[in-house]
N, CA, C and O atoms as a GROMACS GRO file, in nm:
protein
  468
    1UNK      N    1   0.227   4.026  -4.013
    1UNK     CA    2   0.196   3.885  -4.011
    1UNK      C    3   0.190   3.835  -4.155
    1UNK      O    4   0.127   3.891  -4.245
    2UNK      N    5   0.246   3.748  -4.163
    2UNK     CA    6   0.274   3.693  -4.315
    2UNK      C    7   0.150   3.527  -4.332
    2UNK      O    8   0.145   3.457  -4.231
    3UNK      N    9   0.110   3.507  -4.388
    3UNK     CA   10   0.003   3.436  -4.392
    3UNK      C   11   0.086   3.274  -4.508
    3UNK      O   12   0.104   3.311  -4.624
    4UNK      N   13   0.110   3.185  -4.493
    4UNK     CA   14   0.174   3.096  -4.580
    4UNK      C   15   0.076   2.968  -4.574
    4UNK      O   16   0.024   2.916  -4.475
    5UNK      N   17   0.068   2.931  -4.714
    5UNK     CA   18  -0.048   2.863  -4.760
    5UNK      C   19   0.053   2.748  -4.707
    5UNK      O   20   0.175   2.753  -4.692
    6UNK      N   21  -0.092   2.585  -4.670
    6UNK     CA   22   0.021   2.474  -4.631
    6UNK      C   23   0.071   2.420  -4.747
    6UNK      O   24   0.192   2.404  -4.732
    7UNK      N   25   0.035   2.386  -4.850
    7UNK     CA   26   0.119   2.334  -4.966
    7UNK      C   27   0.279   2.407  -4.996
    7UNK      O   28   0.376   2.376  -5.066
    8UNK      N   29   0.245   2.526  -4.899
    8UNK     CA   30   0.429   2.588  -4.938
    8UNK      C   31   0.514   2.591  -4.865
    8UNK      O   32   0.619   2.654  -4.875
    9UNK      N   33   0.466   2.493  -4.747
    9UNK     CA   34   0.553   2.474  -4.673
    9UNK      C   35   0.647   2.360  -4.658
    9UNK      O   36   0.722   2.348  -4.560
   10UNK      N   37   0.636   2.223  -4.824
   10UNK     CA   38   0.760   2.174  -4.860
   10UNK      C   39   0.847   2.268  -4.887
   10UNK      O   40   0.960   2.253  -4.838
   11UNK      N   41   0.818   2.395  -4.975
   11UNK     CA   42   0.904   2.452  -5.071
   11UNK      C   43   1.035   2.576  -4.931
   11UNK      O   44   1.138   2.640  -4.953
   12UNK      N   45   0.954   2.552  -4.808
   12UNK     CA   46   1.049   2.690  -4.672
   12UNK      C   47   1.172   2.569  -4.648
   12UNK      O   48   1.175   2.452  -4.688
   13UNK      N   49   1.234   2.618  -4.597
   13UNK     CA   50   1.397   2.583  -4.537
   13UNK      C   51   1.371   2.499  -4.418
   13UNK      O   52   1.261   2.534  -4.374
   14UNK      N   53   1.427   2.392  -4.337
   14UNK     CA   54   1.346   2.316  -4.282
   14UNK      C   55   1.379   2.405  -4.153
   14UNK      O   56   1.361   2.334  -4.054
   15UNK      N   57   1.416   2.523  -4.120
   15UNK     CA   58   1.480   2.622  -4.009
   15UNK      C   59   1.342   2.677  -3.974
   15UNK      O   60   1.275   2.682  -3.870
   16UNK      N   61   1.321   2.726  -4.130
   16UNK     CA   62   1.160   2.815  -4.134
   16UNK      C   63   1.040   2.722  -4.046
   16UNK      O   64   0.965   2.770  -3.962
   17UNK      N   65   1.040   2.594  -4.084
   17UNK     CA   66   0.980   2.518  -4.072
   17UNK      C   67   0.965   2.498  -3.908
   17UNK      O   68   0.852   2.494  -3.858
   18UNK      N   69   1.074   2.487  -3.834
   18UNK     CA   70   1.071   2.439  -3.703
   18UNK      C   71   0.996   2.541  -3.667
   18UNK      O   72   0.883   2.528  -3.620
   19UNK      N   73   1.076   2.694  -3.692
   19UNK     CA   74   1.026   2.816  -3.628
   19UNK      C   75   0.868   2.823  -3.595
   19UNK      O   76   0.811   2.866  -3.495
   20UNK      N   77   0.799   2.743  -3.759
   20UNK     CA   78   0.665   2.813  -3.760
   20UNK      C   79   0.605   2.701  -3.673
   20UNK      O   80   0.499   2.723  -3.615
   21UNK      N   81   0.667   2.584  -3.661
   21UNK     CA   82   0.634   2.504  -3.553
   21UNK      C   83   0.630   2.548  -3.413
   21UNK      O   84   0.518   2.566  -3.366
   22UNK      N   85   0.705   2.564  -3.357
   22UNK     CA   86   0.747   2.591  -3.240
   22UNK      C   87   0.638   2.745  -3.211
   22UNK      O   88   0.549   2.752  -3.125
   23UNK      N   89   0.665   2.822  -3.278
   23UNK     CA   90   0.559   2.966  -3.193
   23UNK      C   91   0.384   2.849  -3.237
   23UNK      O   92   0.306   2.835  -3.142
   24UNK      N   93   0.352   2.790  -3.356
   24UNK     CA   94   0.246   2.744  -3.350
   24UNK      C   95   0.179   2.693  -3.205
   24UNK      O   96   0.072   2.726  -3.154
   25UNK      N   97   0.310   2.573  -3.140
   25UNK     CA   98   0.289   2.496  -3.027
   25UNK      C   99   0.290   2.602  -2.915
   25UNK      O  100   0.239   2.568  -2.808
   26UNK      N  101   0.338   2.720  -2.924
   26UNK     CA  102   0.342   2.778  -2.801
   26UNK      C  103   0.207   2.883  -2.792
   26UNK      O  104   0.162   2.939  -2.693
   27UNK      N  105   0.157   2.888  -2.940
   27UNK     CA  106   0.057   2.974  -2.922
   27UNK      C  107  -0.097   2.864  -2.885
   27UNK      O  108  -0.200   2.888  -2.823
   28UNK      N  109  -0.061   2.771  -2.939
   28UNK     CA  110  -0.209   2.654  -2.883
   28UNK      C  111  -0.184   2.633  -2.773
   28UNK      O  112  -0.284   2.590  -2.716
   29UNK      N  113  -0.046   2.646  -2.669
   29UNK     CA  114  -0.070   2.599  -2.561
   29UNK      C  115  -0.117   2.734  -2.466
   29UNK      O  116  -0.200   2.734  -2.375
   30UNK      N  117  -0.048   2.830  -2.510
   30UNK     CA  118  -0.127   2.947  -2.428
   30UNK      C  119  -0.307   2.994  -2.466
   30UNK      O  120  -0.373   3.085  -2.415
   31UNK      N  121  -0.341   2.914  -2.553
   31UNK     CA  122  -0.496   2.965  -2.562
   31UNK      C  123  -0.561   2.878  -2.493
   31UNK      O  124  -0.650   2.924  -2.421
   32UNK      N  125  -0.535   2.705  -2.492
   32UNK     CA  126  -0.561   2.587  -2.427
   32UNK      C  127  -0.571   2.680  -2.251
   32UNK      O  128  -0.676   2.709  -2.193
   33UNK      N  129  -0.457   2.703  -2.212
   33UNK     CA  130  -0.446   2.717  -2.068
   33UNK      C  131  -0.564   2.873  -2.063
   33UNK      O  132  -0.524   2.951  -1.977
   34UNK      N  133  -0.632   2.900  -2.104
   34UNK     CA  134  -0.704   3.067  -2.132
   34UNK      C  135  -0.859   2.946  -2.128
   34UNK      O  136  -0.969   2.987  -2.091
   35UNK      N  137  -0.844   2.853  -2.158
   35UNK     CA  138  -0.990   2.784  -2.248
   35UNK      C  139  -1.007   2.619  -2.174
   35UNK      O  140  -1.053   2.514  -2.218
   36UNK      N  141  -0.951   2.652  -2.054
   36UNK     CA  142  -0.906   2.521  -1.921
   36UNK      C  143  -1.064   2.503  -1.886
   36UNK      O  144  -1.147   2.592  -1.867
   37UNK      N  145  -1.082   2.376  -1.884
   37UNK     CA  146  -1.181   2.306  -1.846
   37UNK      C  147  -1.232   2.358  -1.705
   37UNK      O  148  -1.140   2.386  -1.628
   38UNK      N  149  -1.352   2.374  -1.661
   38UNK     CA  150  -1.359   2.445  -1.535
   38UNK      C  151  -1.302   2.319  -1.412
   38UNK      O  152  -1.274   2.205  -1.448
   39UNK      N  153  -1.292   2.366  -1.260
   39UNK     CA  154  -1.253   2.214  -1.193
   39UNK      C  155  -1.343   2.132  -1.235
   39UNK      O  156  -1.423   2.156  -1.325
   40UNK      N  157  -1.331   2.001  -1.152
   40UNK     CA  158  -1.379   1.922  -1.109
   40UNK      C  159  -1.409   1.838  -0.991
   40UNK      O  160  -1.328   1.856  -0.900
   41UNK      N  161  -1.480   1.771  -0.970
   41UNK     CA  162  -1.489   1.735  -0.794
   41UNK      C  163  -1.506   1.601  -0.878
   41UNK      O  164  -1.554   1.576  -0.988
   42UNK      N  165  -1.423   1.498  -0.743
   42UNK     CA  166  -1.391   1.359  -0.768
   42UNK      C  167  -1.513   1.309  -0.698
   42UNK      O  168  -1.565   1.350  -0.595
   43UNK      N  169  -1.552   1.193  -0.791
   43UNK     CA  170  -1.661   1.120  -0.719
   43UNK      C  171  -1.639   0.994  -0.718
   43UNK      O  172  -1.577   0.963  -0.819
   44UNK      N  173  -1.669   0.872  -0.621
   44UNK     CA  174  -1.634   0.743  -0.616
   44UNK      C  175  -1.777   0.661  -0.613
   44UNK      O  176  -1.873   0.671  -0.536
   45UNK      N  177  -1.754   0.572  -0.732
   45UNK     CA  178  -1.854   0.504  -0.815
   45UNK      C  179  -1.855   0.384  -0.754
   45UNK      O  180  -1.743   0.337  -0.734
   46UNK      N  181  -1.968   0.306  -0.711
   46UNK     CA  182  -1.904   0.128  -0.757
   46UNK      C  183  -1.933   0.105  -0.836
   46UNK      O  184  -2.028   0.142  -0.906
   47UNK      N  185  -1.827   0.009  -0.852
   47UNK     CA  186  -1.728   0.002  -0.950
   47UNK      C  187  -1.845  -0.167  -0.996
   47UNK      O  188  -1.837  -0.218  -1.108
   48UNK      N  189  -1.927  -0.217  -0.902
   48UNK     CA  190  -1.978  -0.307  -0.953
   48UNK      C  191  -2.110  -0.340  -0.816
   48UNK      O  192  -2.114  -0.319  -0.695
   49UNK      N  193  -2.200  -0.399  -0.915
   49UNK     CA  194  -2.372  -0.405  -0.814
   49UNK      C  195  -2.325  -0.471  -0.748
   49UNK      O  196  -2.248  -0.562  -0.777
   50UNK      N  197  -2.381  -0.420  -0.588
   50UNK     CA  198  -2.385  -0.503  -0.499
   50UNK      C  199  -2.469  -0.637  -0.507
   50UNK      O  200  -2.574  -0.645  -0.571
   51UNK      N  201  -2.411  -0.746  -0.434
   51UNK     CA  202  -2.443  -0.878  -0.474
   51UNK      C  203  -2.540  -0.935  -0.350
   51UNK      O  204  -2.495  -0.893  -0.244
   52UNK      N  205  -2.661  -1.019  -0.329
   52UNK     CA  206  -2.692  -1.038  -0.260
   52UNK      C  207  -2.583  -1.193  -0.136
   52UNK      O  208  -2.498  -1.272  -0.177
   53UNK      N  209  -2.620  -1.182  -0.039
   53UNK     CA  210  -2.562  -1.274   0.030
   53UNK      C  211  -2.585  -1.408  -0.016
   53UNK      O  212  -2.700  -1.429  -0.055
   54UNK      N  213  -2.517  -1.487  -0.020
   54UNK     CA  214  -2.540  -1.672  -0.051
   54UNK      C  215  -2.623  -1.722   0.059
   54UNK      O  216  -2.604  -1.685   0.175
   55UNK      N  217  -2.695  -1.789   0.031
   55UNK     CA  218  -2.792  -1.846   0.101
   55UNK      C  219  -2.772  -2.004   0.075
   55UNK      O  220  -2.799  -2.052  -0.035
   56UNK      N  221  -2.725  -2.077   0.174
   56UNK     CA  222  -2.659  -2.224   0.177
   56UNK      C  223  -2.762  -2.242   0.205
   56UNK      O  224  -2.740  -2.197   0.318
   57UNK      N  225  -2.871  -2.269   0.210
   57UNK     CA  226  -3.042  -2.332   0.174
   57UNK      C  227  -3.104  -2.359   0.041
   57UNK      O  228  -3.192  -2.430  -0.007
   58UNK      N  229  -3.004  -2.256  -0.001
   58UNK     CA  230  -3.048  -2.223  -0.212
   58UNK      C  231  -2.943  -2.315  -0.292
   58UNK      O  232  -2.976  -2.368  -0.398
   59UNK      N  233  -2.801  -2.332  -0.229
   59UNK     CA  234  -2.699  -2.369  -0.330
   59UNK      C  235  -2.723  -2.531  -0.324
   59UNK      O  236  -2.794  -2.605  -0.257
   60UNK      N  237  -2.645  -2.544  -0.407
   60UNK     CA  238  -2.655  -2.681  -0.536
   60UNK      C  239  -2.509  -2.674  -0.556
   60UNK      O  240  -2.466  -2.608  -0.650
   61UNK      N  241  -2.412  -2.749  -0.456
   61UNK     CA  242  -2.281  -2.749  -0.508
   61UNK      C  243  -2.229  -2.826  -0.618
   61UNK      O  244  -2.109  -2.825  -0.648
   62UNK      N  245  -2.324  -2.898  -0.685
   62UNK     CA  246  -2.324  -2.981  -0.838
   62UNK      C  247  -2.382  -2.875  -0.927
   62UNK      O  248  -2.401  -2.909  -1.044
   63UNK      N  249  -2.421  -2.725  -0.885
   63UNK     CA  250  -2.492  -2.653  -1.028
   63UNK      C  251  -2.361  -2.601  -1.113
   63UNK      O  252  -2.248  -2.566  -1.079
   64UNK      N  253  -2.427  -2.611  -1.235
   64UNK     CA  254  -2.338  -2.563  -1.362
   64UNK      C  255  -2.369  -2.438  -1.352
   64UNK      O  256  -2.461  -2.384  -1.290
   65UNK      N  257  -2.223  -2.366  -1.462
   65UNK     CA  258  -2.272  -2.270  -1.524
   65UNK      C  259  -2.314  -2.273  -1.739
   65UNK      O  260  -2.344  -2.365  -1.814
   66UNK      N  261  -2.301  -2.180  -1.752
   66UNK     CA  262  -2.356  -2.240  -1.900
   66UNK      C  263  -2.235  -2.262  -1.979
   66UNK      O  264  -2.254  -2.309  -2.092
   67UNK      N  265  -2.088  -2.233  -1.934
   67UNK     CA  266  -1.965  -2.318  -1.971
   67UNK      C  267  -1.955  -2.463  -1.954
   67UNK      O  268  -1.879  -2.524  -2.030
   68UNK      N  269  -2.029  -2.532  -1.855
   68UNK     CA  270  -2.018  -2.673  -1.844
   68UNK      C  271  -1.966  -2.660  -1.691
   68UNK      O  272  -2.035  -2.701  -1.597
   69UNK      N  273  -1.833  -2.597  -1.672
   69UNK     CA  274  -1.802  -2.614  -1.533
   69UNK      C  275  -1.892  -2.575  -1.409
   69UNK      O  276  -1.996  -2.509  -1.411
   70UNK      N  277  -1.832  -2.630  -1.306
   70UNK     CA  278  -1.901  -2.620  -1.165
   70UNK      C  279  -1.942  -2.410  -1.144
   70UNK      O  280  -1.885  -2.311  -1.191
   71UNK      N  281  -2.041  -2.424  -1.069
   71UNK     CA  282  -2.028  -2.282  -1.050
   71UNK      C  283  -1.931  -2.265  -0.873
   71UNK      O  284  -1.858  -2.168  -0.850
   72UNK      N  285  -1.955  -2.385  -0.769
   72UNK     CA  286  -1.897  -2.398  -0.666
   72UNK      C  287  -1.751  -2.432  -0.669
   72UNK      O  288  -1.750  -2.551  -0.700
   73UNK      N  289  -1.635  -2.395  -0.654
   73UNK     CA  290  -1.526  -2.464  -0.656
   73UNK      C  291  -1.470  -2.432  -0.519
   73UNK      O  292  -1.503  -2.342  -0.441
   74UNK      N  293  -1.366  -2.536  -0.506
   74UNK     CA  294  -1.295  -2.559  -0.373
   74UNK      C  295  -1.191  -2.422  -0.374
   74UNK      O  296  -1.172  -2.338  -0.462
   75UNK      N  297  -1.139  -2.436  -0.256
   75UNK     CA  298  -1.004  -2.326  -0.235
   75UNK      C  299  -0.889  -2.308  -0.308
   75UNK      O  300  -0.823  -2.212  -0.346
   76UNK      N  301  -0.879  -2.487  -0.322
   76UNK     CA  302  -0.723  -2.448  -0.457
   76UNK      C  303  -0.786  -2.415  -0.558
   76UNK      O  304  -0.714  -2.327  -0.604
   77UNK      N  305  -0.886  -2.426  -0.636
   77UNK     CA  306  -0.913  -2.405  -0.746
   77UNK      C  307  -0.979  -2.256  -0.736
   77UNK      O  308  -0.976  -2.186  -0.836
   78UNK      N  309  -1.032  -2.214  -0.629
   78UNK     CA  310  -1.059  -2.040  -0.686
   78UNK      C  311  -0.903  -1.974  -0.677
   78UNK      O  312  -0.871  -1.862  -0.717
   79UNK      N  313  -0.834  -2.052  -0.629
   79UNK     CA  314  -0.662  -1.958  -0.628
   79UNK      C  315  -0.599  -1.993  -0.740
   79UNK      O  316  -0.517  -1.929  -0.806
   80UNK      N  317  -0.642  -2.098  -0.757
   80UNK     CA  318  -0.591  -2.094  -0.894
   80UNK      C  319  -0.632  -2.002  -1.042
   80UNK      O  320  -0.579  -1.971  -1.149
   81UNK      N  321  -0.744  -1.984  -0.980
   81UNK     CA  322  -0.839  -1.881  -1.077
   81UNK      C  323  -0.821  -1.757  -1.073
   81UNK      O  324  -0.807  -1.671  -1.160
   82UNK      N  325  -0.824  -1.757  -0.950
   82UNK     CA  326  -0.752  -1.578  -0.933
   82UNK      C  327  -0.617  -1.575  -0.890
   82UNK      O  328  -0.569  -1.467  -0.856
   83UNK      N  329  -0.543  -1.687  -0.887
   83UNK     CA  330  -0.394  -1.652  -0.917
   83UNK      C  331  -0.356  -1.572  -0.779
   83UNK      O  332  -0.301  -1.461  -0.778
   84UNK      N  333  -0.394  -1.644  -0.666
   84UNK     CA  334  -0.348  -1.558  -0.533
   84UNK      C  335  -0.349  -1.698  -0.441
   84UNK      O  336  -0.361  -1.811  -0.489
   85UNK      N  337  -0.335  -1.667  -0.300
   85UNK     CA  338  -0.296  -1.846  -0.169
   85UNK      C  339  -0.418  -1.844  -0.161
   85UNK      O  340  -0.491  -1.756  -0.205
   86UNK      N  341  -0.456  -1.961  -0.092
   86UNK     CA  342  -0.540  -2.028  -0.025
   86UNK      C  343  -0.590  -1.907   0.070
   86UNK      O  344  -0.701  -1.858   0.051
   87UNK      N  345  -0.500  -1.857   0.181
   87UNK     CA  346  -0.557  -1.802   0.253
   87UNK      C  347  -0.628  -1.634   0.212
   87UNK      O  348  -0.694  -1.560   0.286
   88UNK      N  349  -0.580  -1.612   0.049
   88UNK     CA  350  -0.637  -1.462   0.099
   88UNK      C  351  -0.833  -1.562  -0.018
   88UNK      O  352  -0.942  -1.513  -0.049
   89UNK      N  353  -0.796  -1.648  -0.029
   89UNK     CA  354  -0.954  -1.699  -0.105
   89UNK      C  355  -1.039  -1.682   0.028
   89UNK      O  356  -1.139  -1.611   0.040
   90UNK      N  357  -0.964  -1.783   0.154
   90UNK     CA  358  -1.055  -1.795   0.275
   90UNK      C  359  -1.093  -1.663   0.352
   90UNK      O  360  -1.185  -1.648   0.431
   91UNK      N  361  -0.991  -1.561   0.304
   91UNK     CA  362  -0.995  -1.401   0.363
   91UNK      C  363  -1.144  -1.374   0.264
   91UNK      O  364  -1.246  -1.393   0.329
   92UNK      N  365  -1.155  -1.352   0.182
   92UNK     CA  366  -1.227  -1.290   0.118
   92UNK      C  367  -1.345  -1.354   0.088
   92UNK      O  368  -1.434  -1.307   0.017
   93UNK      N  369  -1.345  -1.487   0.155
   93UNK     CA  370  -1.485  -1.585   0.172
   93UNK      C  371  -1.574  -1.482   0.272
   93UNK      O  372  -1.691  -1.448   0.258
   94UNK      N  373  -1.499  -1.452   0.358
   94UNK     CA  374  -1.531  -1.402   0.495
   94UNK      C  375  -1.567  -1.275   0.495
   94UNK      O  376  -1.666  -1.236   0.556
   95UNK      N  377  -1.472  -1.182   0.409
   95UNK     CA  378  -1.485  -1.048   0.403
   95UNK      C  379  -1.576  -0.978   0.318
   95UNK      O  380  -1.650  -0.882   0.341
   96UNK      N  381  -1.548  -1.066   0.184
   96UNK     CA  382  -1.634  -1.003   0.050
   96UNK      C  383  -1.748  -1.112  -0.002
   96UNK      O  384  -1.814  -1.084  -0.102
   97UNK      N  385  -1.772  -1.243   0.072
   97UNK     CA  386  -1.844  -1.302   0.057
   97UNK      C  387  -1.872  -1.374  -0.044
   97UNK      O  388  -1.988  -1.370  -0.084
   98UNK      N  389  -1.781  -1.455  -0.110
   98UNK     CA  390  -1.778  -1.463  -0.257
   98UNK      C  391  -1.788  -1.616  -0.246
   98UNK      O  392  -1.751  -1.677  -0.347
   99UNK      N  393  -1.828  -1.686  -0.147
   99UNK     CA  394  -1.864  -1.817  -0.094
   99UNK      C  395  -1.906  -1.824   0.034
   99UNK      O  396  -1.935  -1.719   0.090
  100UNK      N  397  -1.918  -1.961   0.109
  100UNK     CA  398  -1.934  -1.952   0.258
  100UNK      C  399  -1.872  -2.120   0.278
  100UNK      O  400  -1.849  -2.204   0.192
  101UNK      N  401  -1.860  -2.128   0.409
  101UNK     CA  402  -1.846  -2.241   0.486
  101UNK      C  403  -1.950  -2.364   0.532
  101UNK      O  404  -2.039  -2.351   0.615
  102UNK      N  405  -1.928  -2.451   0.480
  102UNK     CA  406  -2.093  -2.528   0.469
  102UNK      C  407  -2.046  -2.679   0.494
  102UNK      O  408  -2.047  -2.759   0.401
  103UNK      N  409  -2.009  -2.711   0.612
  103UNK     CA  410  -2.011  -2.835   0.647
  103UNK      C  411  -1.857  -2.841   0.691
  103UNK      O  412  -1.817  -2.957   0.708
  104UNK      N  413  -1.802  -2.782   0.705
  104UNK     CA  414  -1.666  -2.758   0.742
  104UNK      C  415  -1.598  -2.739   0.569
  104UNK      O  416  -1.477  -2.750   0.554
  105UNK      N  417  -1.668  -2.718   0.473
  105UNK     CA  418  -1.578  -2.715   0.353
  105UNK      C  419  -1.625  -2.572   0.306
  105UNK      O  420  -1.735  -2.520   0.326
  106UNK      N  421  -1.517  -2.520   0.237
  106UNK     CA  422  -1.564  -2.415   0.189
  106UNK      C  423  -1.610  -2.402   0.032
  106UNK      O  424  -1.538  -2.474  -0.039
  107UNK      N  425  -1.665  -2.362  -0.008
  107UNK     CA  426  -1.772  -2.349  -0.116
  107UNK      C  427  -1.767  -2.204  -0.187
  107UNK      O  428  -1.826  -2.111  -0.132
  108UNK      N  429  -1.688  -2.182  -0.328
  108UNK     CA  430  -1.652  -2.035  -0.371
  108UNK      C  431  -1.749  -2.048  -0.500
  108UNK      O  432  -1.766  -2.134  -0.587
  109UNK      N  433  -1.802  -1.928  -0.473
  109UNK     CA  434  -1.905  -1.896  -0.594
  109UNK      C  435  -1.783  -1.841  -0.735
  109UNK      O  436  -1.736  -1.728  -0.750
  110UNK      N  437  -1.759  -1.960  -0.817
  110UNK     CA  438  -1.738  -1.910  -0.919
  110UNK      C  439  -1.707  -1.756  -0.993
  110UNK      O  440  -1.609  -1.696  -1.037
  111UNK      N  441  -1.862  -1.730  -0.978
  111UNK     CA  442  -1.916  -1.600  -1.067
  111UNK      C  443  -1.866  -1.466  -0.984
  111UNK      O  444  -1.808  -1.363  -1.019
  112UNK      N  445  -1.914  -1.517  -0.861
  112UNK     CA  446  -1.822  -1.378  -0.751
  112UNK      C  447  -1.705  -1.329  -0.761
  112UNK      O  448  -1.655  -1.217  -0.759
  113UNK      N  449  -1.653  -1.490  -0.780
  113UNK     CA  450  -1.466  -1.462  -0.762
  113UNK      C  451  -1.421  -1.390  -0.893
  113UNK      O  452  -1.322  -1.319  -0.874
  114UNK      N  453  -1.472  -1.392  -1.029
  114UNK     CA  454  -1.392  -1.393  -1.120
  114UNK      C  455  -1.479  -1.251  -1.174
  114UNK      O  456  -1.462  -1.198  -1.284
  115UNK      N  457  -1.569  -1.210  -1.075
  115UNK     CA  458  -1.609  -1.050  -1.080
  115UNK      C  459  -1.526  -0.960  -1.029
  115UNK      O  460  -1.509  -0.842  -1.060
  116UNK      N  461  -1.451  -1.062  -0.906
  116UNK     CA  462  -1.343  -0.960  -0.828
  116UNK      C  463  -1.203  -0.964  -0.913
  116UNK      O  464  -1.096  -0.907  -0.891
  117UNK      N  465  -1.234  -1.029  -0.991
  117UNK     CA  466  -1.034  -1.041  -1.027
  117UNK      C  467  -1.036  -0.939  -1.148
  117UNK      O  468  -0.931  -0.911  -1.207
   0.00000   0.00000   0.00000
C-alpha cells in the first residue's frame, strides 16, 4: 500500500487520479453498506392540530383578521384562494369543516382553508 500525500496529487497523471478515485468510491461504499443504519418502522404524524368545530353562535361574519381582510369568505373567493371549483370548497365545508352553512350561505373560515392548502 503506497500512502500519497493530497498536495501530490496535482503532480499524478490524471489516469492515476481516476484510479485512486474510483477504488476510493468503491471502498466508502462497501464500509457505508457494513455501517447501514439499523431499520426503521414508518410512523404517521398529523401533519397539523386538530381544530375545534365552528360554532355559528360564536361567528361574526364581519370579523377581521390582523391583515385587514375578512376572516369569513364566500365560495368563489376561498377557490380562489386555494385555487380549486366551487364544489370541492363546498366538499370540504362538509368533510373537513373549514366553514359551515348558515342561512342558506356558506361561510369559509379563512384560517382553515389556507391551513389546508
Amino acid at each position: 500500500m503506497t500512502l500519497i500525500d493530497i498536495d501530490d496529487l496535482d503532480a499524478l497523471p490524471i489516469e492515476q487520479v481516476a484510479t485512486i478515485a474510483v477504488r476510493s468510491t468503491r471502498n466508502l461504499a462497501a464500509r457505508a453498506s457494513v455501517a447501514a443504519a439499523p431499520p426503521t418502522v414508518p410512523v404517521q404524524l398529523d401533519l397539523l392540530p386538530s381544530v375545534d368545530p365552528l360554532d355559528p353562535t360564536l361567528m361574526n361574519p364581519e370579523e377581521r383578521l390582523p391583515d385587514g381582510g375578512l376572516r369569513f369568505v364566500n365560495v368563489k373567493e376561498a377557490a380562489a384562494l386555494a385555487r380549486c371549483s366551487d364544489d370541492t370548497i363546498r366538499r370540504r365545508v362538509h368533510d373537513e369543516k373549514i366553514g359551515l352553512l348558515s342561512g342558506g350561505r356558506y361561510l369559509i373560515d379563512r384560517t382553515r382553508l389556507l391551513r389546508m392548502v
